[in-house]
N, C-alpha and C positions, 0 to 999 in steps of 0.2 A: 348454682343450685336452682334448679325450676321450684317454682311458687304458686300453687296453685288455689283456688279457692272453694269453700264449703257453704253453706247455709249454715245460720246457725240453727236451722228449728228442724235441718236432716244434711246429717253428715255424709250421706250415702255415696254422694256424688260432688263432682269435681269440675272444676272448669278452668281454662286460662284465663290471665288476668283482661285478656280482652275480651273475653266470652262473659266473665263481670261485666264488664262496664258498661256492654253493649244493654245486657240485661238490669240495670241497675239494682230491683230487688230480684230475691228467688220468688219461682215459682208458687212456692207454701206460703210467702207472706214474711220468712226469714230474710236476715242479712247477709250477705257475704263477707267471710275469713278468711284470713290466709290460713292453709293448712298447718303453716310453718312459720317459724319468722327468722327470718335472717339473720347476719350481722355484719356488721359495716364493714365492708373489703378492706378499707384503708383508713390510718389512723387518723387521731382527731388531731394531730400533727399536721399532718398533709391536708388536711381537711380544711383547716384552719388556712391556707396558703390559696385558697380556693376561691373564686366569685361566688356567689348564689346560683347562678345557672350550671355550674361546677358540679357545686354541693347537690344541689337538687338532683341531678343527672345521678351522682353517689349514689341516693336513698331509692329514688326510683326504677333504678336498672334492678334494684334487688327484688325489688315486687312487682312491677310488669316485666316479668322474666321471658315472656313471649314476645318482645318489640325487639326490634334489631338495634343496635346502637343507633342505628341512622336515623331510624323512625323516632326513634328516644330525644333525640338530639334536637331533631327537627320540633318536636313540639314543646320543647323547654324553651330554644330558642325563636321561637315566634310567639310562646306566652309570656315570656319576662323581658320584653323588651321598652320600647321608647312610651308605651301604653301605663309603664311607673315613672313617675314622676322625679326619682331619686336614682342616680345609679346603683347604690346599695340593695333597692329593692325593699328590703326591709331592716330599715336602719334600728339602732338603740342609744335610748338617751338616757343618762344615769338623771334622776329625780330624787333628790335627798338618800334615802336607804333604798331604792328601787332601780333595775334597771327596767324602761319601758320596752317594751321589742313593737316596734307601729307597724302595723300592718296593714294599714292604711293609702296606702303611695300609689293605690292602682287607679284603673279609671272608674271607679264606682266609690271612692273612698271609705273601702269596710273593707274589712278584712277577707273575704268571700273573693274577692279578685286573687287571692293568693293560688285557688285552688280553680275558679269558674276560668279563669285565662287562659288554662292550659285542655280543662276538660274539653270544650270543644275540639281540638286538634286529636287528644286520644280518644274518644272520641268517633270520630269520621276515621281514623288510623284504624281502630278496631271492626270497624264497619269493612273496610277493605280487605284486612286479614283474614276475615271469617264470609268473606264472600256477601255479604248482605246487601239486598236488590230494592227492599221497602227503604221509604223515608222514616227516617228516628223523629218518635214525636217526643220531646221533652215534656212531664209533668211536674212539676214543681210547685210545694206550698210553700210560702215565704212569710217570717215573720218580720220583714224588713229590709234585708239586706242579702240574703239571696237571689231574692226576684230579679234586682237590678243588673244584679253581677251576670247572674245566668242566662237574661235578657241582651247584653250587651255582648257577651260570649258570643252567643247563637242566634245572634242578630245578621239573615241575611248568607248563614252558612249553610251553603248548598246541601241537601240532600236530608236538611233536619228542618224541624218547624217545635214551635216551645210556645205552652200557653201556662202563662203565672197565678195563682190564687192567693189573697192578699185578704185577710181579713180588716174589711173596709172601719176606719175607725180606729186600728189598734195599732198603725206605725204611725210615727213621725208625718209634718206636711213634707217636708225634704225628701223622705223616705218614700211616701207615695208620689210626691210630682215626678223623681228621677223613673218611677216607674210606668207614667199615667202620659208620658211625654213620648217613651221607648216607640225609636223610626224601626222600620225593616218590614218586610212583605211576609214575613212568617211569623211574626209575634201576634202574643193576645194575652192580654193581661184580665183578671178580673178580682174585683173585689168580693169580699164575702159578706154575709150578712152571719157573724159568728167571731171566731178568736181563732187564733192559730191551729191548736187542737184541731178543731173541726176540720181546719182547710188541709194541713195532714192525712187526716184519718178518713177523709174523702180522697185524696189523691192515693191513699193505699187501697182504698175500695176500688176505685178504677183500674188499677193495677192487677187485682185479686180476681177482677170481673173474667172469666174464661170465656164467658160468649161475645162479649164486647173484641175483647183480643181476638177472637177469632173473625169475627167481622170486618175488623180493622185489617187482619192481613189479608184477608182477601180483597180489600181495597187497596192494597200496598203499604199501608202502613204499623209501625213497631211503637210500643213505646219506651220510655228509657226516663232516668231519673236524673235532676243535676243537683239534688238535696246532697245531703253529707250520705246518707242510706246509698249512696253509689262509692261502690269503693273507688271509683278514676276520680271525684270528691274529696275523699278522705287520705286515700295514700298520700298525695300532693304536699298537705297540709305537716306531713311528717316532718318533710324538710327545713320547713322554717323554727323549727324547735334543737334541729341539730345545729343551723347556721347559728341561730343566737348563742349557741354554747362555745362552737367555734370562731367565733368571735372574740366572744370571754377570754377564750386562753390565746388570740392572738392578739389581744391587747394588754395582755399582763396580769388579768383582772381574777382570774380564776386560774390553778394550775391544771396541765392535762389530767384528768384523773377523779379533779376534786369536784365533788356532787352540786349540784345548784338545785333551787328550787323555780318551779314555775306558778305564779297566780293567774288564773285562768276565767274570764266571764263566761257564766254557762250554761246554755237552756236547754241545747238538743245534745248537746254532748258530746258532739261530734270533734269540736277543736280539743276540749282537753283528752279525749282519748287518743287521739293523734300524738301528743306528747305520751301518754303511757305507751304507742308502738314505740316512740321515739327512743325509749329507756329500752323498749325490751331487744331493739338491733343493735344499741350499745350506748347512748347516751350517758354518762354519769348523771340521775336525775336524784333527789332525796327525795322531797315532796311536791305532788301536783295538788296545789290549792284549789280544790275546787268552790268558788264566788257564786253566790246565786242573789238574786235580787228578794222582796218579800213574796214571792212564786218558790217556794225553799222546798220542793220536794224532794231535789239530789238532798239540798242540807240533813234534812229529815233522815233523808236514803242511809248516807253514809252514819247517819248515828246512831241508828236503830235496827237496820236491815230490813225494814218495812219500804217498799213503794207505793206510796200511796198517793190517786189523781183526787179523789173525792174529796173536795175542797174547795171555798172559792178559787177563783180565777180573778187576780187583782193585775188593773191597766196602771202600767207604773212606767215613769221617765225613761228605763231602758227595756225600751219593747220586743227588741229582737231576744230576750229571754224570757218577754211572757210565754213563759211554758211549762204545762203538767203534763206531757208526755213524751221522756225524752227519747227521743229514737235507740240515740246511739249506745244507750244503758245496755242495753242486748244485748252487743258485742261483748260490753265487759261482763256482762250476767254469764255467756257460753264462755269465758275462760275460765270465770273462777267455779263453772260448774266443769269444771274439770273436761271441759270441751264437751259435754252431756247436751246433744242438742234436744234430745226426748226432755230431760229437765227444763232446760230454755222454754223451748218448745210451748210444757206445762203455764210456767211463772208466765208467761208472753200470754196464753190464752187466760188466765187467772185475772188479768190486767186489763184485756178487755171485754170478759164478764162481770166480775167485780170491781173494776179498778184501785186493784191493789193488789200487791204479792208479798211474799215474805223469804227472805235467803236463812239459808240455815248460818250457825254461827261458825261454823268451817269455813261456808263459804264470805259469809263478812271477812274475817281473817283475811284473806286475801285482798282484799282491797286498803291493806295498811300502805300502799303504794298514795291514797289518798287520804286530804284531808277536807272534811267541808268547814263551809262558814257561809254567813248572809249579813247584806246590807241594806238596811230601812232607808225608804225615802230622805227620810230627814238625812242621813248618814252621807246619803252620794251626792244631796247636794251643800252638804258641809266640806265633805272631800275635795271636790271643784273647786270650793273657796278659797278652804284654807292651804292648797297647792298653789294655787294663780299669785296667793298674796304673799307669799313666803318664795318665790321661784319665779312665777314668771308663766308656768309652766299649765297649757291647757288640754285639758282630754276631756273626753268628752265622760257622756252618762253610765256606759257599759266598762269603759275603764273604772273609770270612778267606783262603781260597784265590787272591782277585783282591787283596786288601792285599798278601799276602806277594808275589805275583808283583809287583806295581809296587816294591816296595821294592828287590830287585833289580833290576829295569830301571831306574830310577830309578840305581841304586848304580853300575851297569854303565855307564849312556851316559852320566849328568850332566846329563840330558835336564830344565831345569826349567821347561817348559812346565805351567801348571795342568790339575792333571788331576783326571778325576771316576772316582771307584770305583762302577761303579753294584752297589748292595746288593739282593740279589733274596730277603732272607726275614728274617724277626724272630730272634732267637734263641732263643726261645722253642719254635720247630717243629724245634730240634735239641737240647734244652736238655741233653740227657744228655752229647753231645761237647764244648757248651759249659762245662759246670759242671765237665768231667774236665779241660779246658783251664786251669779258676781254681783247683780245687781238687783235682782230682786222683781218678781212679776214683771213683765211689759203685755199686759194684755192687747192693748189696742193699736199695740208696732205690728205689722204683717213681718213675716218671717225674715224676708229679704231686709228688710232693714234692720233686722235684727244680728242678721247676718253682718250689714257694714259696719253695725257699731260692734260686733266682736272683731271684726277685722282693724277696726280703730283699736279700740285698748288691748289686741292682745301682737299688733304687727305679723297675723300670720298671715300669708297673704291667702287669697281666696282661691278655691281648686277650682280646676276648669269645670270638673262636675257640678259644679252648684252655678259657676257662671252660666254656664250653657242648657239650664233649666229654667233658669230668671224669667225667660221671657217667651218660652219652648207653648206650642201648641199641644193641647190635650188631645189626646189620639186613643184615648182607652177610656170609655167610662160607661164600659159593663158592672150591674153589681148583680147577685142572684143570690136566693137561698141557697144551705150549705149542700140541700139535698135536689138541685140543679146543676151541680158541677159538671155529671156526665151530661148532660145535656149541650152545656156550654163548648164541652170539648169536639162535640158532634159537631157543633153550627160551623168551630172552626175549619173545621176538617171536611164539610159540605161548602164554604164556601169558593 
């Protein structure tokens, strides 16, 4: 079955999945849909007997319906390779009532290597299939741990060039060194002077710009997205929500059949809507715990049907979810509006004249596939502790955030369905909030040695990504206001 793709803010029209990916957003400022959504060819039997690049290949052949097997093939098996660290790819560790799914094992240690490893191959594949003669310029705003990923991706891959936006101040030093370091002849990093939001809602103004894009191709160049708002982003991300399940049942742990739940860290939205495709191609899922840090607008979302940004903006231990506007709500706003992209459409522009919208209670209903919840400061770095000292057992801040929330939901409903914590970063890439969690501030230790003494009391050994930054040359230390962005992308692109 061909699969093709929509907007969701105008349904009119259609595209192949590589006609997506090339274009990362629509046109209008929408997302791209599948029009349809599959279901898993083979069962969770077979599935289960599978590798990862197996499975993956499974999920993906169904929504790049336009890529030949070979082309398919080829860019699974050149993104899941010797670049993870585990031959699993992405293993699970049972943690008292929890299984962890880490998704951590790439070369950027965040979760974002699951998906950014493979995009550049579809990618430059898509680029060839549809004939495309300009170089693909990647824009990207990063609340931590995209930049890196996307950075390292398309680092140096012929016929693309990628500049990252990074609100200066609001990740990790980890976070920003592994990006402030990034080698290759086509990258450009820059910080912002503002919060994620901002660096966002500038790279979709660039994007929206029609006379910019048309300047640009007449200098030869496209541009193209590697956020979650690219469906070659997001499909990817499927897979690792089917592998964890078949897993479960090829280890005994769960029967074929029987439902699990997923707790999910969450800012743009983007990973835990990947688990709701995951249900709707066939998954047995019950509930997707949706985790938010004290940034609770999903929390808020799913309780009341209200999206509401007008709010502070609070800088807290897990940075890649400070966020008040989550992209990938969209998607799930055009489904439960009954594929209505004129409605979408509405609520979308509502959000950003007022920031804020309201779903009617029909369409709340439909989101019973979700649950929210949130986790206070105090909470995640209590959850670090009291795991380390009862287990052994270390994650980092963003985990922590999805630990604590399932522990109450968990305590609230009695709910003891097996559930999976998917873990989106080492802890190693927060080691400052984690080491204050076990031991308590270390102001005046620099990162790095903050780092060895996590590497002393927790015996994890140190990833090469954090090794190979230690001592790494600074090579990016552009900052600019948030309303210099387009500017910034010009100077690349003149140099």
């Amino acid at each position: 079955m061909e699969v093709k793709y929509r907007s969701t803010r105008d349904n009119s029209k259609s595209l192949t999945a590589s006609q997506a990916i090339i274009q990362g957003l629509s046109e209008d400022g929408g997302l791209f849909v599948p029009e349809n959504f599959p279901k898993l060819e083979v069962s969770i039997d077979a599935l289960a007997k599978m590798d990862y690049r197996e499975v993956a290949y499974e999920v993906m052949k169904l929504f790049f319906s336009d890529f030949t097997e070979e082309e398919l093939k080829y860019c699974i098996d050149h993104a899941y390779d010797s670049k993870f660290d585990t031959e699993e790819i992405a293993p699970l560790s049972l943690v008292e009532d929890s299984y962890y799914l880490e998704l951590f094992h790439g070369k950027t240690i965040a979760f974002k290597d699951m998906a950014l490893s493979i995009l550049p191959y579809l990618m430059t594949t898509s680029a060839k299939k549809n004939n495309v003669k300009e170089k693909i310029i990647i824009l990207t705003a990063t609340s931590g741990d995209t930049g890196k990923a996307a950075l390292a991706g398309f680092a140096d891959v012929e016929g693309t060039g990628i500049v990252v936006f990074y609100p200066k101040g609001g990740v990790s030093k980890i976070q920003e060194r592994q990006m402030v370091t990034q080698k290759g002849k086509n990258v450009k990093v820059v910080g912002i002077t503002g919060n994620f939001d901002d660096a966002q809602t500038g790279v979709k103004k660039i994007f929206s710009d029609k006379e910019f894009e048309a300047e640009l191709l007449k200098k030869g160049y496209r541009f193209s997205s590697a956020n979650s708002i690219n469906i070659g982003r997001l499909i990817p991300q499927i897979a690792y929500y089917v592998f964890a399940y078949t897993r479960l049942v090829k280890e005994g742990k769960v029967a074929s059949g029987e439902p699990i739940n997923f707790t999910v860290p969450t800012g743009n939205f983007g990973n835990i809507l990947a688990g709701f495709y995951a249900k709707k191609i066939g998954v047995p899922v019950n509930k997707l715990i949706c985790a938010s840090n004290e940034n609770k607008v999903l929390f808020d979302f799913f309780e009341t049907g209200v999206y509401d940004r007008n709010r502070e903006f609070i800088l807290t231990t897990s940075p890649s979810m400070d966020i008040l506007i989550s992209s990938n709500l969209e998607r799930l706003i055009y489904e439960i509006a009954g594929c209505d992209s004129n409605l979408c459409k509405e609520l979308m522009n509502s959000l950003t004249g007022n920031g804020r919208y309201e779903v009617t209670d029909k369409m709340k209903e439909k989101c019973s596939d979700f649950v929210g919840g949130y986790a206070t400061e105090e909470m995640v770095l209590e959850r670090i502790h009291e795991i380390f000292d009862r287990t052994g057992y270390v994650m980092d801040t963003h985990t922590a955030v999805a630990s604590s929330v399932y522990k109450m939901y968990a305590e609230k409903t009695g709910d003891k369905t097996t559930n999976v914590v998917v873990s989106t970063a080492s802890p190693y890439k927060f080691t400052r909030s984690v080491m204050e969690a076990l031991e308590g501030k270390a102001e005046d230790e620099d990162d790095f040695a903050l780092i060895d003494r996590l590497n002393e009391i927790s015996k994890i050994p140190i990833p090469n990504a954090v090794e190979e930054i230690r001592n790494a040359e600074i090579l990016h230390d552009t900052v600019c206001d948030k309303e210099q962005m387009k500017e910034e992308v010009k100077k690349f692109l003149e140099k």
